[in-house]
C-alpha positions as CSV (number, residue, x, y, z in Angstrom):
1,X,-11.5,0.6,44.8
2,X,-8.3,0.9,42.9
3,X,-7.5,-2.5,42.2
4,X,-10.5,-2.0,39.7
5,X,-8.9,1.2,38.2
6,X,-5.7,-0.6,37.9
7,X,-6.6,-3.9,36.1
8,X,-8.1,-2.0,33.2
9,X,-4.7,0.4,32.9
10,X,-2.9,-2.9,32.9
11,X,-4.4,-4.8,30.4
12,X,-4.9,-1.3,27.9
13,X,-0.8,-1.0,28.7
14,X,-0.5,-4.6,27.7
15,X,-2.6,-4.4,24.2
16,X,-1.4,-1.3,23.5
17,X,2.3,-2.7,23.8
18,X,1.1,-5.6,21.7
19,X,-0.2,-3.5,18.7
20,X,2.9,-1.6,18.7
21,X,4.9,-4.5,18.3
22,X,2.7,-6.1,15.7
23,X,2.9,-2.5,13.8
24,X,6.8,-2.5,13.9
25,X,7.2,-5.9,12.7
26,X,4.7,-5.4,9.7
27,X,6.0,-2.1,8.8
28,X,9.6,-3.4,8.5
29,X,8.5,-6.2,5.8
30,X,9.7,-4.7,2.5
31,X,8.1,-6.6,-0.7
32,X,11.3,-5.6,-2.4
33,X,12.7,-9.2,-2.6
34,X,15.1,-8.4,-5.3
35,X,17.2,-6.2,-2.8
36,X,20.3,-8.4,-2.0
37,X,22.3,-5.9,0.5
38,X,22.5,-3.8,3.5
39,X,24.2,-0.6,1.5
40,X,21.4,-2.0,-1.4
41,X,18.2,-0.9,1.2
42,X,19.8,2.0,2.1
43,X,20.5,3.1,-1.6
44,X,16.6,2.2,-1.6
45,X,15.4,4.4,1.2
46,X,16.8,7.5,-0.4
47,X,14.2,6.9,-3.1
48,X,10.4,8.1,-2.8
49,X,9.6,6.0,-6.0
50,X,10.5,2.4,-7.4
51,X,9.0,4.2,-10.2
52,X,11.1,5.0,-13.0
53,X,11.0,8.9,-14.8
54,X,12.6,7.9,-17.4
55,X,15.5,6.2,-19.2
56,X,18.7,6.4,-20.3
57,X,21.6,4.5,-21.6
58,X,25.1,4.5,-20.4
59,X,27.6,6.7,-22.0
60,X,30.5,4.8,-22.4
61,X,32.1,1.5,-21.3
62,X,32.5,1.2,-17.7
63,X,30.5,3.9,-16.5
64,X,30.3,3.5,-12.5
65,X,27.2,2.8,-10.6
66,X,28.3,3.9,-7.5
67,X,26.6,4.0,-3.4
68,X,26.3,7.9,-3.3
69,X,26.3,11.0,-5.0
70,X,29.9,11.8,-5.7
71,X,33.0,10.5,-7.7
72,X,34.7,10.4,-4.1
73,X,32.3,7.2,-3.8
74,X,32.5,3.8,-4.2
75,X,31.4,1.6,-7.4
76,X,28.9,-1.0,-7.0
77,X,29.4,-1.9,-10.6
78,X,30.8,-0.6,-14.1
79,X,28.1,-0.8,-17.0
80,X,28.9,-1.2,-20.3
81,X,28.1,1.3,-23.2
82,X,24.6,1.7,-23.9
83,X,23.4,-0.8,-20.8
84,X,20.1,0.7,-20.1
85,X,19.0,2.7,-16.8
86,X,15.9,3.4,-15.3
87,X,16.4,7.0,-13.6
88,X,14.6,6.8,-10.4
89,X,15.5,10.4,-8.9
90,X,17.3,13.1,-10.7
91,X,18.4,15.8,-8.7
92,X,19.3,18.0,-11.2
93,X,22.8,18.9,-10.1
94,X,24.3,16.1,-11.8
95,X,23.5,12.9,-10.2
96,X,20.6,10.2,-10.3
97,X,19.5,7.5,-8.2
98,X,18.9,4.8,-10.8
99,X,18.5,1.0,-11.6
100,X,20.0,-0.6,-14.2
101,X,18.0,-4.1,-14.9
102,X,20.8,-5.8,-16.7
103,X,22.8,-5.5,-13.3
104,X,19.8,-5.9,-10.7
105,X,21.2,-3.1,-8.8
106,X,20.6,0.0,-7.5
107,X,23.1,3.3,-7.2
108,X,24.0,6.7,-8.3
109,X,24.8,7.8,-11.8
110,X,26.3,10.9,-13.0
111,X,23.9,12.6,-15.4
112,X,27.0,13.9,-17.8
113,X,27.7,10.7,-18.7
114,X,23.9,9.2,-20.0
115,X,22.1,9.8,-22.8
């Protein structure tokens, strides 16, 4: 009597393990193919959109595109004046996450500094 409650519990515990692991491994396929780095996915996670709001231009010659919000952080890349830059999140105290197409990269731009 309870090998026949047991076999059912079995195989539901074994497809329900299955599905789980095919959910994981289909949820972690990104279609962003252009993404090139670790620190470039995480840059991408903060976003909630790969949709720009607007854009902007660079400032001046070698303004930093940098990995967080912050001039304590590290440059990814220095743009030159008037490079364009697709403003992904502003968060209205001064930094944006943005995209700058003539780089291919992704990172954090001071909002003083654009136009």
């Amino acid at each position: 009597m309870k090998t026949r409650r047991i076999i059912p519990m079995l195989a539901f515990a074994f497809f329900s393990v299955l599905f789980l692991a095919f959910a994981t491994v289909a949820q972690a396929q990104t279609p962003e193919a252009a993404v090139k780095s670790s620190q470039q996915k995480a840059i991408l996670a903060e976003t909630w959109t790969l949709t720009p709001q607007r854009t902007a231009k660079a400032g001046f010659t070698g303004l930093p595109l940098r990995n967080c919000e912050g001039i304590y952080c590290g440059k990814l890349a220095e743009m030159p004046m008037g490079a364009q830059i697709d403003i992904l999140v502003d968060d209205r105290e001064g930094w944006a996450l943005a995209h700058v197409p003539s780089l291919n990269l992704y990172g954090w731009v001071n909002t003083n500094n654009i136009y």
